[in-house]
Structures are given as structure tokens and as C-alpha cells.
MMTF fields as JSON, N, C-alpha, C and O atoms, coordinates in Angstrom:
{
  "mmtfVersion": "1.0.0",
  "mmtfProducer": "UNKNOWN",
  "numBonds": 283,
  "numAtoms": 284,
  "numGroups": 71,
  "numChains": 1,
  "numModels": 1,
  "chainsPerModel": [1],
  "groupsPerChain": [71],
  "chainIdList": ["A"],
  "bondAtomList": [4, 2, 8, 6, 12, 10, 16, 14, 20, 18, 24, 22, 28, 26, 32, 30, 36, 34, 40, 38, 44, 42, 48, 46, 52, 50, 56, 54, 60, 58, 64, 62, 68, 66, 72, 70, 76, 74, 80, 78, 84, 82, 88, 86, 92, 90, 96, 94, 100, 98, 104, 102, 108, 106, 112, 110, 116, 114, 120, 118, 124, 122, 128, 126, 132, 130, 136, 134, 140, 138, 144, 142, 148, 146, 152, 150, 156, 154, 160, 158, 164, 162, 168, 166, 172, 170, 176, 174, 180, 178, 184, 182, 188, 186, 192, 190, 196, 194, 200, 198, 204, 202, 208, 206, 212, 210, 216, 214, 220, 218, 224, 222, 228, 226, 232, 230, 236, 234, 240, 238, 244, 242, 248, 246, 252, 250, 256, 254, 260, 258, 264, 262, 268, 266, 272, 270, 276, 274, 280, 278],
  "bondOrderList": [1, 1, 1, 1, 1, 1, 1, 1, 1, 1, 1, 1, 1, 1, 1, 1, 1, 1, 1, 1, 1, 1, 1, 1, 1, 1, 1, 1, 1, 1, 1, 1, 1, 1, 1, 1, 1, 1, 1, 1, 1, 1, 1, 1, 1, 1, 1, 1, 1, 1, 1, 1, 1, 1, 1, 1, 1, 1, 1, 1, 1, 1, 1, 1, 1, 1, 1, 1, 1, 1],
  "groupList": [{"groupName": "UNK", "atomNameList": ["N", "CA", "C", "O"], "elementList": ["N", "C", "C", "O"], "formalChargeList": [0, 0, 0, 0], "bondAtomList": [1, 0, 2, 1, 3, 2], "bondOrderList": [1, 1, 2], "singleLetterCode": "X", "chemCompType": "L-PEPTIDE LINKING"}],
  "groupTypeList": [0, 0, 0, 0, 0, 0, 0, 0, 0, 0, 0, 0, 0, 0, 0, 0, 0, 0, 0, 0, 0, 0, 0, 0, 0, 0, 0, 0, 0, 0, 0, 0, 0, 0, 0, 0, 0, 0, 0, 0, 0, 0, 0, 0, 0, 0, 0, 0, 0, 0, 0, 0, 0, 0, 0, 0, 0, 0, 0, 0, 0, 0, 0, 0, 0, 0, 0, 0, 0, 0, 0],
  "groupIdList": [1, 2, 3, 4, 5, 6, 7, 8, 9, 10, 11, 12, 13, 14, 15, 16, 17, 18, 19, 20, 21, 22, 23, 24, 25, 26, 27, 28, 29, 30, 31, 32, 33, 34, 35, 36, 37, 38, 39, 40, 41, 42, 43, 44, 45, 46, 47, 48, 49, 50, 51, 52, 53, 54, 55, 56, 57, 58, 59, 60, 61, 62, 63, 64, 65, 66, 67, 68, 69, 70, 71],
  "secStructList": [7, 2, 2, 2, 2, 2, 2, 2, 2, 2, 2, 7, 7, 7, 2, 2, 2, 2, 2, 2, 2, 2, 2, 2, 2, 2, 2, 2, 2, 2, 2, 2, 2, 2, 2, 2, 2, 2, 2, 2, 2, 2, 2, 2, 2, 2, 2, 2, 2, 2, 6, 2, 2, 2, 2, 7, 7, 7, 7, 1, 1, 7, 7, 2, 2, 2, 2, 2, 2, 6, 7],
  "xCoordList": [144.691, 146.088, 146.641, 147.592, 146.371, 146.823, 146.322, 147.022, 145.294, 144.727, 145.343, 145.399, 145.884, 147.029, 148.083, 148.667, 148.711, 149.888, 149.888, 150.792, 148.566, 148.559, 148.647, 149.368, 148.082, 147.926, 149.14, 149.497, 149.99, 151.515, 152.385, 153.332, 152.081, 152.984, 152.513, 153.34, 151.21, 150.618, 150.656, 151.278, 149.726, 149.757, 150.991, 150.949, 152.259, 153.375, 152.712, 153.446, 151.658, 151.447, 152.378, 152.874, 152.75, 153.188, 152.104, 151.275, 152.524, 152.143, 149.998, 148.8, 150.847, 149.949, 148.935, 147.777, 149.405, 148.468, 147.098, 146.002, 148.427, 147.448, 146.201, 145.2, 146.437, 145.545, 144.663, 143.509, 144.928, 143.98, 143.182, 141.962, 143.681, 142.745, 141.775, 140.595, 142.235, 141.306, 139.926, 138.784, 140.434, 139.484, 138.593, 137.37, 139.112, 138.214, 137.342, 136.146, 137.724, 136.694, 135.761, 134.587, 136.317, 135.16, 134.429, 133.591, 134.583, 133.439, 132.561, 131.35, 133.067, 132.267, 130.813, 129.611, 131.677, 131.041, 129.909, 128.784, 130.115, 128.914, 128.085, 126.858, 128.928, 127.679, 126.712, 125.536, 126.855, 125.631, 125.346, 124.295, 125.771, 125.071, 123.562, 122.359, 124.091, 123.576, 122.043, 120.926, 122.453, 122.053, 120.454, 119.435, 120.942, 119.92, 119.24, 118.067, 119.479, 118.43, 117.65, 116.52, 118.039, 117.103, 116.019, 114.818, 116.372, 115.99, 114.523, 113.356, 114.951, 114.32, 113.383, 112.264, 113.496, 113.096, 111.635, 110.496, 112.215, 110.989, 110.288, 109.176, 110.285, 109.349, 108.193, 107.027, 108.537, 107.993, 106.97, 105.936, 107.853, 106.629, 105.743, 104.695, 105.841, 105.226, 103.89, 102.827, 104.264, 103.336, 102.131, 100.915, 103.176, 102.248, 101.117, 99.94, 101.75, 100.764, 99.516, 98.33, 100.049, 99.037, 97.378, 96.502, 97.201, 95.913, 95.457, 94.432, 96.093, 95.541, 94.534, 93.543, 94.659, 94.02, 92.413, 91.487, 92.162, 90.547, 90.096, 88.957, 91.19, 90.626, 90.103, 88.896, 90.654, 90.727, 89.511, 89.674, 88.343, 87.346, 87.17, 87.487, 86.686, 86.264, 85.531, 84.891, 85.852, 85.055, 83.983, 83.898, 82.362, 81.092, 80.437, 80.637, 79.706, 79.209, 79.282, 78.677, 80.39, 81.2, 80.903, 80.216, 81.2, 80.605, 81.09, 81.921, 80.398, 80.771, 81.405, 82.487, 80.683, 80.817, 82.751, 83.693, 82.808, 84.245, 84.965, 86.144, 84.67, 85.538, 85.789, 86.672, 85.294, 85.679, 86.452, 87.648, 86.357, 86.944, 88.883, 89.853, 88.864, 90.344, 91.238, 92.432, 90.171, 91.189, 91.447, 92.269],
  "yCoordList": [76.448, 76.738, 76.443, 77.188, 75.626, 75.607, 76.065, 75.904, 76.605, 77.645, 78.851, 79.614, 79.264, 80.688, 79.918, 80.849, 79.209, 78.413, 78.59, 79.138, 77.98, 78.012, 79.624, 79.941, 80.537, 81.705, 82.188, 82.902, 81.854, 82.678, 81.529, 82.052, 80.409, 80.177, 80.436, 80.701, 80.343, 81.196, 82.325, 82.838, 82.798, 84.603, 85.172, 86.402, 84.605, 85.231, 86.08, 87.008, 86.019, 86.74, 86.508, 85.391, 87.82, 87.688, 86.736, 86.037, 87.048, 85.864, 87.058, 86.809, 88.071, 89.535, 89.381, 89.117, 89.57, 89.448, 88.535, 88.744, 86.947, 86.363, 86.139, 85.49, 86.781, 86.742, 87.743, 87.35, 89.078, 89.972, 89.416, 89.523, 88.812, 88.151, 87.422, 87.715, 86.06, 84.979, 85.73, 85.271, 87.187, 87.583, 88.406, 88.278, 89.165, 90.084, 88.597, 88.59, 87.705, 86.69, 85.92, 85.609, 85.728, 85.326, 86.84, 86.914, 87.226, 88.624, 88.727, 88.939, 88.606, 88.788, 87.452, 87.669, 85.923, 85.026, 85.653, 85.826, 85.916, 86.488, 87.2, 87.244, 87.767, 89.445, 88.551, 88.804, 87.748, 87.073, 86.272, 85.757, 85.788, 84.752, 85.824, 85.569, 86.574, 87.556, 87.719, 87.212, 88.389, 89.056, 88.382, 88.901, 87.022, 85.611, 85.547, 85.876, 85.247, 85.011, 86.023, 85.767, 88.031, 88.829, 88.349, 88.363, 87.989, 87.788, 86.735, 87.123, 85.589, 84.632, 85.413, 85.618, 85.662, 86.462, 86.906, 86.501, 87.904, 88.885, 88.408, 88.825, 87.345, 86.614, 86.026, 86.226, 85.115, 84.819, 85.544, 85.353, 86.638, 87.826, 88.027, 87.885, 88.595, 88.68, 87.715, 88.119, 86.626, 85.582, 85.27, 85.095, 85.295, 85.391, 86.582, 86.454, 87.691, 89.49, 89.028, 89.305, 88.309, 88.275, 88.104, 88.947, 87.178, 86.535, 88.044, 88.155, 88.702, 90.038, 90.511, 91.077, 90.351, 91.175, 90.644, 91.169, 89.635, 88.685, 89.555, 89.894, 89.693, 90.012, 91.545, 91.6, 92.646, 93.654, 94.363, 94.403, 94.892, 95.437, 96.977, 97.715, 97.374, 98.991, 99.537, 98.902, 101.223, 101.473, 101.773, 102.21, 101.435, 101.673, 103.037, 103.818, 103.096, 104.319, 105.416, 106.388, 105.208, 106.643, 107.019, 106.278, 107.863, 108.766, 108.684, 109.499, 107.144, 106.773, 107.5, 107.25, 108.504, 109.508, 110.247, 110.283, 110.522, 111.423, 110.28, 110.556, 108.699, 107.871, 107.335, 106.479, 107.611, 107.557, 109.138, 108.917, 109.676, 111.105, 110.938, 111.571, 109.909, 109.777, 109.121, 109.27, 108.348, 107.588, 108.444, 108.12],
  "zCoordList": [104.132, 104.081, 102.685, 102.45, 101.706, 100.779, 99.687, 98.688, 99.552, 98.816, 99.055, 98.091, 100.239, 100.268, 100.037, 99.482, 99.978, 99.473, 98.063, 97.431, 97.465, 95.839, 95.56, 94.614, 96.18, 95.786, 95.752, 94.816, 96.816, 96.776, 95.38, 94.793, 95.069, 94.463, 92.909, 92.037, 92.666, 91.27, 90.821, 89.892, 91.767, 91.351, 92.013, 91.994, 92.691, 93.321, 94.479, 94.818, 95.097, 96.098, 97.234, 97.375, 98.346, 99.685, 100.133, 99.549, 101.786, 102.34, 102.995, 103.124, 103.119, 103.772, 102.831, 103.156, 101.378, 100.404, 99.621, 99.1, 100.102, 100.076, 100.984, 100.679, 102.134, 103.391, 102.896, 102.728, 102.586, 102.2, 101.188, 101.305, 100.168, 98.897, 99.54, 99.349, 100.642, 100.922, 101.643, 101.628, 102.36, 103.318, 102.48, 102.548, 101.767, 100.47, 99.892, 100.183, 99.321, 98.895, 100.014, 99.813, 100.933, 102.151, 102.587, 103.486, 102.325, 103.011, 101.611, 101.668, 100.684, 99.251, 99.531, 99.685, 99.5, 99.768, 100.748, 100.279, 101.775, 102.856, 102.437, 102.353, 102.18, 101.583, 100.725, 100.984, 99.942, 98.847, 99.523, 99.139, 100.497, 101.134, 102.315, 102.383, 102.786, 103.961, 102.561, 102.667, 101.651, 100.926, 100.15, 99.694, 100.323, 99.486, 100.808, 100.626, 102.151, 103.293, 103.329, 103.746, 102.777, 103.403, 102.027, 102.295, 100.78, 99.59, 100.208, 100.244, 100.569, 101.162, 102.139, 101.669, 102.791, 104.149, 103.823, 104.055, 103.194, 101.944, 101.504, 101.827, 100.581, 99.686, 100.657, 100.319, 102.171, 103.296, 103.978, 104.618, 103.483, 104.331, 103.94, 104.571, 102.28, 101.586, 100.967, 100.497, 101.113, 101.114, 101.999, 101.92, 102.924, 104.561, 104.624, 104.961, 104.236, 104.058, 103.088, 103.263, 102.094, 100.657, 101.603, 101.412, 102.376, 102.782, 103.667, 104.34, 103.541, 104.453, 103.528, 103.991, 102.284, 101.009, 101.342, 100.722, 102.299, 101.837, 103.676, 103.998, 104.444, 105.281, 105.328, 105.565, 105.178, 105.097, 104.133, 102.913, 104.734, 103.816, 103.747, 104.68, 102.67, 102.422, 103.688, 104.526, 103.594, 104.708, 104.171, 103.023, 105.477, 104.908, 105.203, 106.133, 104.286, 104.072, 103.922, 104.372, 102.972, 102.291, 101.157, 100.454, 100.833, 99.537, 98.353, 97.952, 97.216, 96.34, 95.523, 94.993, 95.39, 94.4, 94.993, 94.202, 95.853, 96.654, 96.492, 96.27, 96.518, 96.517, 94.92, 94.87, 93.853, 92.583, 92.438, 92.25, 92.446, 92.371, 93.077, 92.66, 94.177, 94.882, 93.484, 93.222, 92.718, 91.968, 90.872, 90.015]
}
């Protein structure tokens, strides 16, 4: 409450206005906040996937030769 108080008596905001300001900056706040967990999220996954790389082998008995040619 007194952060829209300060706002109406600084920047002269209404009372509407200052409500729209506080809510435009708390949804901003979120959005980077929302935004850092999917950030977090990702990196987790990604980490977790990495050990797939030792499991996962070539298929056998394919045609060296057709399989240098894909790259």
C-alpha cells in the first residue's frame, strides 16, 4: 500500500494508475521469474540426457562405406 501511495504522490499518478503500474511490474517480475525455472528446468534435463550418449550404440553391420557417404 505505500508503494502505490509513494507512486501517486511522486510520479502524481491516479489512484487506477497506480494500480495498473504495480500490476504491469508484478507480471513483469513473473514472467522472469516463470522464465529462470523453465531456464533451470532445461539445463536438468539436459544433464540427466548427457549419460544417454555412453548408453546408446551404432547399428551393427552396416555398410561402412554408405555410412561415410551420409556424412
Amino acid at each position: 500500500m505505500r508503494s502505490l501511495e509513494a507512486l501517486q504522490a511522486t510520479a502524481g499518478f491516479s489512484h487506477d494508475q497506480a494500480m495498473a503500474f504495480f500490476e504491469r511490474s508484478l507480471t513483469t517480475q513473473a514472467t522472469m521469474l516463470g522464465l529462470n525455472d523453465i531456464f533451470w528446468i532445461s539445463g536438468v534435463i539436459f544433464i540427466v540426457i548427457i549419460p544417454l550418449i555412453w548408453f546408446t550404440k551404432p547399428a551393427k553391420g552396416g555398410n561402412a562405406a554408405a555410412a561415410a557417404a551420409a556424412h
